[in-house]
N, CA, C and O atoms as a Tinker XYZ file with bonds, in Angstrom:
   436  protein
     1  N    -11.420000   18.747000   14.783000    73     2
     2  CA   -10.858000   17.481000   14.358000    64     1     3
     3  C    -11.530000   17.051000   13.056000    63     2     4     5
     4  O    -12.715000   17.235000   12.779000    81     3
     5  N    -10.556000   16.416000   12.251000    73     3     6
     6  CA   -11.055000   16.162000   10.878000    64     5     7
     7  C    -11.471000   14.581000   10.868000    63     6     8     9
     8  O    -10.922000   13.607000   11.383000    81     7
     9  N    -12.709000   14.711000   10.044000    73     7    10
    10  CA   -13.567000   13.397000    9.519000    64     9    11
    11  C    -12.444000   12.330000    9.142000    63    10    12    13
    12  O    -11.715000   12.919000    8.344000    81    11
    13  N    -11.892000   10.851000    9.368000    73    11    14
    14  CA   -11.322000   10.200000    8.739000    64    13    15
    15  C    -12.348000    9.588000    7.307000    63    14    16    17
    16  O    -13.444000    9.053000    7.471000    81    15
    17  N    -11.745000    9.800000    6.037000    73    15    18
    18  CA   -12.825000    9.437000    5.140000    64    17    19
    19  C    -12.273000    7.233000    5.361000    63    18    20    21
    20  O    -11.145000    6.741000    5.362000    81    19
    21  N    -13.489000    6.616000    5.490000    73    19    22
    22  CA   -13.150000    5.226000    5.126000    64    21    23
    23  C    -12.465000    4.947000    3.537000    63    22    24    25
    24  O    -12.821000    5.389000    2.445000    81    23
    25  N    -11.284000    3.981000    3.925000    73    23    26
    26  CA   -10.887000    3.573000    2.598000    64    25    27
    27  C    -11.268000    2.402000    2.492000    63    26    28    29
    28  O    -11.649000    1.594000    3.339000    81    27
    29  N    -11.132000    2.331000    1.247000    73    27    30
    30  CA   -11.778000    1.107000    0.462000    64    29    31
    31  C    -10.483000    0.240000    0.098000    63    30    32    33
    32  O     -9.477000    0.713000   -0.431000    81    31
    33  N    -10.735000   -1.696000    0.619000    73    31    34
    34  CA    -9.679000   -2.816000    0.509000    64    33    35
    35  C     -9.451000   -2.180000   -0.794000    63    34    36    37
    36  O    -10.434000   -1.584000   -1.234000    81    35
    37  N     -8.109000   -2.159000   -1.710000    73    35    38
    38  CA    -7.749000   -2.327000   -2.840000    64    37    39
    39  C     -8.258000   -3.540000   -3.400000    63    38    40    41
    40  O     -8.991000   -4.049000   -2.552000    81    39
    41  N     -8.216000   -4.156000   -4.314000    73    39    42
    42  CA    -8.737000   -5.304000   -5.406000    64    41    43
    43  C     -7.243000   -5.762000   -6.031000    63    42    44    45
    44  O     -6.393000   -5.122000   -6.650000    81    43
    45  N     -7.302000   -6.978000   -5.645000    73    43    46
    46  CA    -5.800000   -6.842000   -6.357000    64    45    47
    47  C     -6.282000   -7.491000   -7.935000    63    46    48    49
    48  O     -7.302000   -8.033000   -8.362000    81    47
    49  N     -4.966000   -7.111000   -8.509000    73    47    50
    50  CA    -5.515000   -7.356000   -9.778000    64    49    51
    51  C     -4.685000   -8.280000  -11.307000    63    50    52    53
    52  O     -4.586000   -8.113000  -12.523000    81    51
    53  N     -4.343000   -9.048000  -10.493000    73    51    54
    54  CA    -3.258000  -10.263000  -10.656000    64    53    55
    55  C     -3.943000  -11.241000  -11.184000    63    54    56    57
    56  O     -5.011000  -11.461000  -10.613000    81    55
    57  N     -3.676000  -11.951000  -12.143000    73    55    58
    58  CA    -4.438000  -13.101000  -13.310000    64    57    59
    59  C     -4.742000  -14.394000  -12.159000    63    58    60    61
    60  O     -5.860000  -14.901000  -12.247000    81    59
    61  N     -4.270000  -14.671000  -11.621000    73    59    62
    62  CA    -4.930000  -15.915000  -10.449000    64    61    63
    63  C     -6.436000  -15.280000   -9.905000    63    62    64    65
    64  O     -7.580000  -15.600000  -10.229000    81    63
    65  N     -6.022000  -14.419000   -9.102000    73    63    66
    66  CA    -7.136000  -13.218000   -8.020000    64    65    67
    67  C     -8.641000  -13.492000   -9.334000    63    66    68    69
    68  O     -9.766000  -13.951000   -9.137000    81    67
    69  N     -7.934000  -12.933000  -10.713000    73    67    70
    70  CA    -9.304000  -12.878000  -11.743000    64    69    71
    71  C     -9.865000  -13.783000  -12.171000    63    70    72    73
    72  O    -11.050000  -13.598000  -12.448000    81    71
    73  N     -9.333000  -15.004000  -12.386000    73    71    74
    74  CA    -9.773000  -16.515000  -12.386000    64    73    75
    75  C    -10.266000  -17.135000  -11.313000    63    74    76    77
    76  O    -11.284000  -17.815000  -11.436000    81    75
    77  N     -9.732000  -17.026000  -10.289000    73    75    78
    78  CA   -10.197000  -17.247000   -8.912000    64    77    79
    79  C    -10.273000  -16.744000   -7.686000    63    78    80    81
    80  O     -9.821000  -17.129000   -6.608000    81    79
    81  N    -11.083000  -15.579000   -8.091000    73    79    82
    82  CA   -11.487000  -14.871000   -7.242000    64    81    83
    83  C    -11.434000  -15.142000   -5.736000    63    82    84    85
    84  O    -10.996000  -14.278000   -4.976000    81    83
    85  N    -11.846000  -16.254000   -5.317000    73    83    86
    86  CA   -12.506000  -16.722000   -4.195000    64    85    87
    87  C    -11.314000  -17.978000   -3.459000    63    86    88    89
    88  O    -11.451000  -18.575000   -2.391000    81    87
    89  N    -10.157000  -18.089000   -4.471000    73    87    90
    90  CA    -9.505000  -19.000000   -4.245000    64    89    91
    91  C     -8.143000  -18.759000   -3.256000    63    90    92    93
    92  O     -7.591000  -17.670000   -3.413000    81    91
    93  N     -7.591000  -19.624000   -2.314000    73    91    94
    94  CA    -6.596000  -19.744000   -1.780000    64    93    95
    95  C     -5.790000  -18.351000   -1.449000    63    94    96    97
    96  O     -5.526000  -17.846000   -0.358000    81    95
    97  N     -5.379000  -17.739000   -3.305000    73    95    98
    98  CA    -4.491000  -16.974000   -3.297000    64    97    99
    99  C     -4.824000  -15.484000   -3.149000    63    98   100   101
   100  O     -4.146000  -14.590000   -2.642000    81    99
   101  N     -6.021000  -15.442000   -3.711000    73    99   102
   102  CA    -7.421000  -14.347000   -3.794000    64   101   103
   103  C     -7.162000  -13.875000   -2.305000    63   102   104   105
   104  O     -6.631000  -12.773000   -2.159000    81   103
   105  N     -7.453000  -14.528000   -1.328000    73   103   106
   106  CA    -7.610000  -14.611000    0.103000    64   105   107
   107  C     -6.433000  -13.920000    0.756000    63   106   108   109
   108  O     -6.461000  -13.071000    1.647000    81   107
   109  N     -5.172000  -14.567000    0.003000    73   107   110
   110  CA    -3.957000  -13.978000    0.780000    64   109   111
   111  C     -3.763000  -12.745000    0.739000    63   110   112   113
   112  O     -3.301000  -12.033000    1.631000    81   111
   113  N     -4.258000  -12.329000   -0.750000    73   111   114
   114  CA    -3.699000  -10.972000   -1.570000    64   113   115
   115  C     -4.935000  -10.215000   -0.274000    63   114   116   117
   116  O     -4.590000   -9.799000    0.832000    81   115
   117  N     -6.321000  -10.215000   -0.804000    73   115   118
   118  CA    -7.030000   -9.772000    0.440000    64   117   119
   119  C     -6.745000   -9.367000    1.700000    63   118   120   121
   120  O     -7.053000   -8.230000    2.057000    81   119
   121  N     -5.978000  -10.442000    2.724000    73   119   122
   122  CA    -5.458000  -10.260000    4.009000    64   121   123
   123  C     -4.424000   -9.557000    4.007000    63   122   124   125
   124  O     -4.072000   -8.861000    4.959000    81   123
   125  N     -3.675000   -9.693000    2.663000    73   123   126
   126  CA    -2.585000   -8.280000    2.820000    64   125   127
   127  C     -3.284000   -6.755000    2.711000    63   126   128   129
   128  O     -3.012000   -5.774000    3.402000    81   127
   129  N     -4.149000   -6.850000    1.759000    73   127   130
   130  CA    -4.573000   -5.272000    1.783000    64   129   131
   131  C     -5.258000   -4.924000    2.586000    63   130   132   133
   132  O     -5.372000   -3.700000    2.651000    81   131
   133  N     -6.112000   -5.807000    3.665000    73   131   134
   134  CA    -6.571000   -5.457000    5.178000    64   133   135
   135  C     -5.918000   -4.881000    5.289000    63   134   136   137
   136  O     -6.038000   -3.729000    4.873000    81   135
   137  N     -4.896000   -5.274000    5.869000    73   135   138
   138  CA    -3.518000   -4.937000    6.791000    64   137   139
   139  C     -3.098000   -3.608000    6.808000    63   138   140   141
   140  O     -2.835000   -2.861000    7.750000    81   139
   141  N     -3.077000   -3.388000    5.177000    73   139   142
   142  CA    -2.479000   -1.916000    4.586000    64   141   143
   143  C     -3.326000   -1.261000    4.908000    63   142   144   145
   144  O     -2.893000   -0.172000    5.286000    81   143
   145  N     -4.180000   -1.326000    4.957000    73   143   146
   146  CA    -5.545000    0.020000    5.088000    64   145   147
   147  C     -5.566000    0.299000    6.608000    63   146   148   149
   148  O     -6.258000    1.274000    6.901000    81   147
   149  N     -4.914000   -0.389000    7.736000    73   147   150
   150  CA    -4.730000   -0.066000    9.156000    64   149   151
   151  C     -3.900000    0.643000    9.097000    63   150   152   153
   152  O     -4.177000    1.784000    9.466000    81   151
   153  N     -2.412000    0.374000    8.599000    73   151   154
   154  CA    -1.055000    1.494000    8.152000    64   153   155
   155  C     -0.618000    2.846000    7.977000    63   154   156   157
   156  O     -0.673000    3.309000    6.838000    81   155
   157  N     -0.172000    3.589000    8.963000    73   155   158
   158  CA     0.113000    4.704000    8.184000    64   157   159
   159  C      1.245000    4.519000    6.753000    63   158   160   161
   160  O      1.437000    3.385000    6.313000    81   159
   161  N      1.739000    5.383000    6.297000    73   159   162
   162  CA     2.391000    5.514000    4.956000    64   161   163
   163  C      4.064000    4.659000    4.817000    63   162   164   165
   164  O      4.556000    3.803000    4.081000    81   163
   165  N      4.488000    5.450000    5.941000    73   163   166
   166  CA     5.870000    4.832000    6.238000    64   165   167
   167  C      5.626000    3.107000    6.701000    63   166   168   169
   168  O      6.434000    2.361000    6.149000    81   167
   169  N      4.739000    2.495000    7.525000    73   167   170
   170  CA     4.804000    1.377000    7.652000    64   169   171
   171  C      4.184000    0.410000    6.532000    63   170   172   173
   172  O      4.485000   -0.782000    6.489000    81   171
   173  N      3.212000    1.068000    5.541000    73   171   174
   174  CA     2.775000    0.448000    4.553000    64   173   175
   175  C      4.380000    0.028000    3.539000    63   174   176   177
   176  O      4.621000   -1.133000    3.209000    81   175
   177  N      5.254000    1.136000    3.204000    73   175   178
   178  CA     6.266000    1.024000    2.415000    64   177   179
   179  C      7.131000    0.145000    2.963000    63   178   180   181
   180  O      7.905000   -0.355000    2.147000    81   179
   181  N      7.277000   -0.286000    4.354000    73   179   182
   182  CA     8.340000   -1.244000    4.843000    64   181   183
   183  C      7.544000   -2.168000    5.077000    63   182   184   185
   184  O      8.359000   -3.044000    5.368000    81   183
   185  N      5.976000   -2.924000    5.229000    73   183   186
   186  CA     5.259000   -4.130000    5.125000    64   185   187
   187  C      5.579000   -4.646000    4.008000    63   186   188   189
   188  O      6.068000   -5.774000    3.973000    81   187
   189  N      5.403000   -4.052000    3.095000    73   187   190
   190  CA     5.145000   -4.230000    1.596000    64   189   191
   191  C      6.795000   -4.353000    0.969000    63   190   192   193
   192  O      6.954000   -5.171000    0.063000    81   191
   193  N      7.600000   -3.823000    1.282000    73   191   194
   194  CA     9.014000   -4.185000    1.244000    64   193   195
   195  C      9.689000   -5.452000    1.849000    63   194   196   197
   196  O     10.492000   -6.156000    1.236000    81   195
   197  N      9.304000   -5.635000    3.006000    73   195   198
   198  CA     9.536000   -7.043000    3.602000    64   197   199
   199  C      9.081000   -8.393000    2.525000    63   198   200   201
   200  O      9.847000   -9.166000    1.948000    81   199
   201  N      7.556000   -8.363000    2.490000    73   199   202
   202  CA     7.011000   -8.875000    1.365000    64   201   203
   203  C      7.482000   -9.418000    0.252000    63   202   204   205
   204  O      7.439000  -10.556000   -0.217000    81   203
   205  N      8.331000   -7.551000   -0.385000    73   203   206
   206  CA     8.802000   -8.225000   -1.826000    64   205   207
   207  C     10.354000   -8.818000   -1.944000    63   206   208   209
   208  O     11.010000   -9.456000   -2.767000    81   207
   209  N     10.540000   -8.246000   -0.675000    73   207   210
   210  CA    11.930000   -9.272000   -0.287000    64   209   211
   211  C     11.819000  -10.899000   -0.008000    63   210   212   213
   212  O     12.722000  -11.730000   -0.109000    81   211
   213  N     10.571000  -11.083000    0.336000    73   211   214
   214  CA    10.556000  -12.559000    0.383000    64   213   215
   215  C     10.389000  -13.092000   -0.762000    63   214   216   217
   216  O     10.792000  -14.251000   -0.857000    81   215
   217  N      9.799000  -12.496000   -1.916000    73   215   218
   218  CA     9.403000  -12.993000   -2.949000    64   217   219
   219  C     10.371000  -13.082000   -3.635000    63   218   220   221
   220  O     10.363000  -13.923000   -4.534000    81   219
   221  N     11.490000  -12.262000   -3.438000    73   219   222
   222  CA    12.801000  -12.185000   -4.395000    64   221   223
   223  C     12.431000  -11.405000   -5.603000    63   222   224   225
   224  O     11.728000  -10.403000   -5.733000    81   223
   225  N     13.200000  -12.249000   -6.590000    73   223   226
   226  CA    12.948000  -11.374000   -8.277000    64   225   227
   227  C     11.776000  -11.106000   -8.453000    63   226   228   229
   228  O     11.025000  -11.943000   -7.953000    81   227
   229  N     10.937000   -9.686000   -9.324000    73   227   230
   230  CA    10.042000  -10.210000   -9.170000    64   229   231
   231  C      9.221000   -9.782000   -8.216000    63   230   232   233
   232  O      8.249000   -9.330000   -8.821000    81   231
   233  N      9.047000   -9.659000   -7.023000    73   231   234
   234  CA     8.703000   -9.802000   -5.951000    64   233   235
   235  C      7.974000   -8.274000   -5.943000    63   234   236   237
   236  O      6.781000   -8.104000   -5.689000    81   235
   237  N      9.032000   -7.091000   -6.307000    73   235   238
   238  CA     8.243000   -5.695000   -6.567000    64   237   239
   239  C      7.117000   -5.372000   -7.402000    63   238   240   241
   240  O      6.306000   -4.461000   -7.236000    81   239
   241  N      7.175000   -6.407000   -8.511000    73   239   242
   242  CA     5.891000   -5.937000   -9.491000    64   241   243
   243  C      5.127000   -6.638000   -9.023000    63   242   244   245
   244  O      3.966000   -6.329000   -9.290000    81   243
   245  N      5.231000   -7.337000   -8.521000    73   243   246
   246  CA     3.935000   -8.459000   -8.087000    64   245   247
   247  C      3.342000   -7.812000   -6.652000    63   246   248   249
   248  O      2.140000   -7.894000   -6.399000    81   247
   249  N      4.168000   -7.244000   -5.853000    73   247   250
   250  CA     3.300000   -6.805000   -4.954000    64   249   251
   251  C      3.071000   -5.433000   -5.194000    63   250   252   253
   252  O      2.652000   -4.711000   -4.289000    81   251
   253  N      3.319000   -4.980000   -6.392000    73   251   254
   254  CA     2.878000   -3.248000   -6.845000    64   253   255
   255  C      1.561000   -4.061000   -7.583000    63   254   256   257
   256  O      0.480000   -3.570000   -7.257000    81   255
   257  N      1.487000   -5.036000   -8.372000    73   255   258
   258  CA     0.122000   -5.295000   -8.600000    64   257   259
   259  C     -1.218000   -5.851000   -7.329000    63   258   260   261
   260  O     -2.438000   -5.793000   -7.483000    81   259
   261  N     -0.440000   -6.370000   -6.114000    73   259   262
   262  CA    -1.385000   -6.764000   -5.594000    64   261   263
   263  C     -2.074000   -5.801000   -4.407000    63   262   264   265
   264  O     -3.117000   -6.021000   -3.791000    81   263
   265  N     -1.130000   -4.628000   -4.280000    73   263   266
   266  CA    -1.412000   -3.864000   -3.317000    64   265   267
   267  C     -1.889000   -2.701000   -4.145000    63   266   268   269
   268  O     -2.947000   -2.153000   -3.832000    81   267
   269  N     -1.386000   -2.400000   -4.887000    73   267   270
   270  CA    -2.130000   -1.142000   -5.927000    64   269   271
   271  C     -1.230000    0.030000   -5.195000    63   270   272   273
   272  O     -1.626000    1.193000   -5.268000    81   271
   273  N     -0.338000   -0.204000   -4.677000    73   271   274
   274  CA     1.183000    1.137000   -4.577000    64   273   275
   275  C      2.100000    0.736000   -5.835000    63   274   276   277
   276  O      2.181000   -0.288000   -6.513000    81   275
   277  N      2.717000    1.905000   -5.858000    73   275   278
   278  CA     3.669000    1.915000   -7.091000    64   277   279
   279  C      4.983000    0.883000   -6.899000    63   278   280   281
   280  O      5.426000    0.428000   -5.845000    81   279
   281  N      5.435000    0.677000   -8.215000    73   279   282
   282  CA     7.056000   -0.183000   -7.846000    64   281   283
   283  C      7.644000    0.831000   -7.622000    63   282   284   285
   284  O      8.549000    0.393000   -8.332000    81   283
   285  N      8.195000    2.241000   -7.168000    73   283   286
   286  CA     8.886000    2.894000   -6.597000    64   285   287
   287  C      8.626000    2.900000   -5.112000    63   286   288   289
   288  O      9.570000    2.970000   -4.325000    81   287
   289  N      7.316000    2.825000   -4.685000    73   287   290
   290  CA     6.976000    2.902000   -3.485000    64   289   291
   291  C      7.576000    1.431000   -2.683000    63   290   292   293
   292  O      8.198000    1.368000   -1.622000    81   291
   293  N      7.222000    0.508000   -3.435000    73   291   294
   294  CA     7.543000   -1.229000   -3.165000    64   293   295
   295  C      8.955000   -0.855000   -2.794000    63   294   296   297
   296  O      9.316000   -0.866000   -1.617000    81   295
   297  N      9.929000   -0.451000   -3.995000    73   295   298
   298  CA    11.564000   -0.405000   -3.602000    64   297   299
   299  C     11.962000    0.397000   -2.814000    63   298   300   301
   300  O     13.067000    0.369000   -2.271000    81   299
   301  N     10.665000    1.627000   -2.578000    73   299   302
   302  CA    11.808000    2.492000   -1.405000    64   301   303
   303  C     11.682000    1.706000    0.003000    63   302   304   305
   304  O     12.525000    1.760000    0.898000    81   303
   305  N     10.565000    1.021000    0.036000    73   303   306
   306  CA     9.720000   -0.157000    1.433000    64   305   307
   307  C     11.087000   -0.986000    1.298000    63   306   308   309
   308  O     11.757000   -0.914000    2.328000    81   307
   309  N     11.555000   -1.609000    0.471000    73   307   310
   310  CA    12.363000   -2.668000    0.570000    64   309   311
   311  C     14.233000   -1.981000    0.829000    63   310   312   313
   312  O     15.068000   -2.523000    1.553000    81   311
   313  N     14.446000   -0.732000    0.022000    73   311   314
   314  CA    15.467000   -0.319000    0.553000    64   313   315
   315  C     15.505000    0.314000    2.169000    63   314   316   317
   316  O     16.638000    0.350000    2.650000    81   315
   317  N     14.476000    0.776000    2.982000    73   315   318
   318  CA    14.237000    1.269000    4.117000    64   317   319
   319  C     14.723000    0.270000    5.059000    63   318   320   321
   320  O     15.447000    0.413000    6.045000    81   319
   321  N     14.079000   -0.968000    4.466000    73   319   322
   322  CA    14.259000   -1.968000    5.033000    64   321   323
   323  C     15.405000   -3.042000    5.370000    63   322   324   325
   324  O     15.462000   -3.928000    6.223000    81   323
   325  N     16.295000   -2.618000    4.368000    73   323   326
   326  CA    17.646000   -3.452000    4.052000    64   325   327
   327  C     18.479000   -2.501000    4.815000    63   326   328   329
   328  O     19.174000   -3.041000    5.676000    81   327
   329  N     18.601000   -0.963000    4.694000    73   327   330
   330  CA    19.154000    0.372000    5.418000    64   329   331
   331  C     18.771000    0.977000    6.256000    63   330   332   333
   332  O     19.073000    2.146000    6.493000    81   331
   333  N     17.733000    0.008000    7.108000    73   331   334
   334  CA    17.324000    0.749000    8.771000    64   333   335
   335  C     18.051000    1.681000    9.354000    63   334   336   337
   336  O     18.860000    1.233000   10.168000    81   335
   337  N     18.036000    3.007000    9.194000    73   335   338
   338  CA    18.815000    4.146000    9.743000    64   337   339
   339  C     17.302000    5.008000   10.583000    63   338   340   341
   340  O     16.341000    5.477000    9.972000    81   339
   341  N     17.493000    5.005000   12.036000    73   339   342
   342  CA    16.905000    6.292000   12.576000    64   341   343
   343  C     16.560000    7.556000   12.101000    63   342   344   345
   344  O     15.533000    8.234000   12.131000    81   343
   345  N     17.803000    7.712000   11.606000    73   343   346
   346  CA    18.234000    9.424000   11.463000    64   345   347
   347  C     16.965000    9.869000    9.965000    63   346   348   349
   348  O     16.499000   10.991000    9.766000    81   347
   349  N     16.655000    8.492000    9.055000    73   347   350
   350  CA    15.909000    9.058000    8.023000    64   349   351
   351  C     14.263000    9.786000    8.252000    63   350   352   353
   352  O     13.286000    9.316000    8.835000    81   351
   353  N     14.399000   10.815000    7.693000    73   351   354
   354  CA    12.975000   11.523000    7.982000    64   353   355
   355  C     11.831000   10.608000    7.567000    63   354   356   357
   356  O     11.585000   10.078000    6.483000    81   355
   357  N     11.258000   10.579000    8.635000    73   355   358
   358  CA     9.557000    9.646000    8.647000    64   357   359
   359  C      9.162000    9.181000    7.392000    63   358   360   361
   360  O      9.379000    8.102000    6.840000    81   359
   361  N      8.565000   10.143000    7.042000    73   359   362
   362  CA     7.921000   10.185000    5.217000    64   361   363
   363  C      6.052000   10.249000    5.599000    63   362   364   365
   364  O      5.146000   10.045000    4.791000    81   363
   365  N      5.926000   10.585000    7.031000    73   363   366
   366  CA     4.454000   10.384000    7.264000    64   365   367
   367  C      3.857000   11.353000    7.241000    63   366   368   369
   368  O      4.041000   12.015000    8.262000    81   367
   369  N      2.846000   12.021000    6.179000    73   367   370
   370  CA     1.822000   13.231000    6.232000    64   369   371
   371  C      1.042000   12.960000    7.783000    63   370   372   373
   372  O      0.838000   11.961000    8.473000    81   371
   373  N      0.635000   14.917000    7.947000    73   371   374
   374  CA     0.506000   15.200000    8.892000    64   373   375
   375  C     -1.299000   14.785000    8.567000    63   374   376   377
   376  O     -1.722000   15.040000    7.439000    81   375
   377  N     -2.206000   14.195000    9.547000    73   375   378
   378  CA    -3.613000   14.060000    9.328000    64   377   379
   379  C     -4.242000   15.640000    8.128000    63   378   380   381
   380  O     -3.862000   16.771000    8.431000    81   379
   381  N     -5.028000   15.459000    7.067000    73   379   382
   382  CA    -5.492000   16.431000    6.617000    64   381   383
   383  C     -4.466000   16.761000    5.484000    63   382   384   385
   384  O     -4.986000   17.430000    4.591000    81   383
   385  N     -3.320000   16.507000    5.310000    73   383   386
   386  CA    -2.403000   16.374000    4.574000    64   385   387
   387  C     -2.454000   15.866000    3.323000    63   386   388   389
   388  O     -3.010000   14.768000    3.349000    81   387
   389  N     -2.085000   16.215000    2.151000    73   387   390
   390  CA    -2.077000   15.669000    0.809000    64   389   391
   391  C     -3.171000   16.428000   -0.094000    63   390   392   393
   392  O     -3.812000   17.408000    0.286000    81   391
   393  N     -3.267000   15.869000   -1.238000    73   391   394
   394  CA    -4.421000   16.568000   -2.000000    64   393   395
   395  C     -5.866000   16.968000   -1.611000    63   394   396   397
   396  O     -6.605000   16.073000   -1.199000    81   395
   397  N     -6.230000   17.956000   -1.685000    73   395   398
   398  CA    -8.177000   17.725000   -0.970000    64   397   399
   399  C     -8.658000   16.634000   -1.714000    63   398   400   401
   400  O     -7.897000   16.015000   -2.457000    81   399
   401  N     -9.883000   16.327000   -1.587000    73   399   402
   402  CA   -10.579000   15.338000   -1.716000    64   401   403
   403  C    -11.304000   16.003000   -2.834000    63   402   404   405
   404  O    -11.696000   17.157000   -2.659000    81   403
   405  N    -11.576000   15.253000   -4.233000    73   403   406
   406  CA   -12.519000   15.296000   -5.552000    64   405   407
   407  C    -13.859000   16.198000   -5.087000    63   406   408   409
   408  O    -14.034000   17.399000   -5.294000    81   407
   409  N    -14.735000   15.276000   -4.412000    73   407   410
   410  CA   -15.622000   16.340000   -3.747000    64   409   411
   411  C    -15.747000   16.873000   -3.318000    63   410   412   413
   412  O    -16.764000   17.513000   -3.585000    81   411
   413  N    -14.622000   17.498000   -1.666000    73   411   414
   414  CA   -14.674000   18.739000   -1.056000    64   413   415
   415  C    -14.090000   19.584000   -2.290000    63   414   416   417
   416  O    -13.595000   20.438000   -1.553000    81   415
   417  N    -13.809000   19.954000   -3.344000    73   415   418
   418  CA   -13.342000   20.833000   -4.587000    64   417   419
   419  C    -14.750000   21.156000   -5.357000    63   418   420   421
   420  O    -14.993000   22.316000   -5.690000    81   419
   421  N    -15.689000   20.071000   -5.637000    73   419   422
   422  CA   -16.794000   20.157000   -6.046000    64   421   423
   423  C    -17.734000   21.213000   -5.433000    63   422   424   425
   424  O    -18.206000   22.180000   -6.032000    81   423
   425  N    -17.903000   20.926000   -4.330000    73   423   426
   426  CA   -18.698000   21.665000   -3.591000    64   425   427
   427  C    -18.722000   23.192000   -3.561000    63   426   428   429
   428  O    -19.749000   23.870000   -3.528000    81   427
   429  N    -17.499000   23.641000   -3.575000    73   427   430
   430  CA   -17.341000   25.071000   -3.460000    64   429   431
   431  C    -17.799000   26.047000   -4.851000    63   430   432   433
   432  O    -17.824000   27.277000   -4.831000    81   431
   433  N    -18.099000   25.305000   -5.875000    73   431   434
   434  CA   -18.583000   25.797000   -6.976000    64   433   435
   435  C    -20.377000   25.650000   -7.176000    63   434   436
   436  O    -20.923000   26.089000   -8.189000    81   435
């Protein structure tokens, strides 16, 4: 069984968050990227889609800045979400899945 490496909250990085760090909105952006870091992949893209559907216009770049996923990732979360179909394939890597890690590459040299 493979090591889960800990991830690190994203920082969001939105002109309020940098002025006021510590303030109101700072906090919210925060409690969203908790959230995400519990998530596998497919439920991060439809949290974060719900989201930018509430926000309306708009709503995708702002939560591609506050979550630190892409605005493609934001719109496919928000189209998944508008087109709830079963039949679509997951989109969830298998544990161990994706690029190796910077330092397990290091090491072997």
């Amino acid at each position: 069984m493979q090591k889960k490496t800990k991830q690190k909250i994203h920082r969001c990085t939105c002109e309020r968050c940098k002025k006021h760090p510590y303030g109101k909105t700072a906090q919210q952006h925060q409690a969203i990227n908790r959230v995400l870091l519990e998530l596998n992949e497919r439920n991060k893209r439809r949290f974060v889609g719900v989201l930018a559907n509430q926000q309306g216009r708009g709503g995708t770049s702002q939560l591609a800045e506050i979550t630190g996923l892409s605005r493609t990732t934001v719109t496919r979360g928000r189209k998944e979400i508008e087109h709830s179909n079963k039949s679509l394939p997951s989109g969830i890597r298998r544990s161990g899945a994706g690029r190796p890690l910077v330092e397990k590459n290091s090491q072997k040299y």
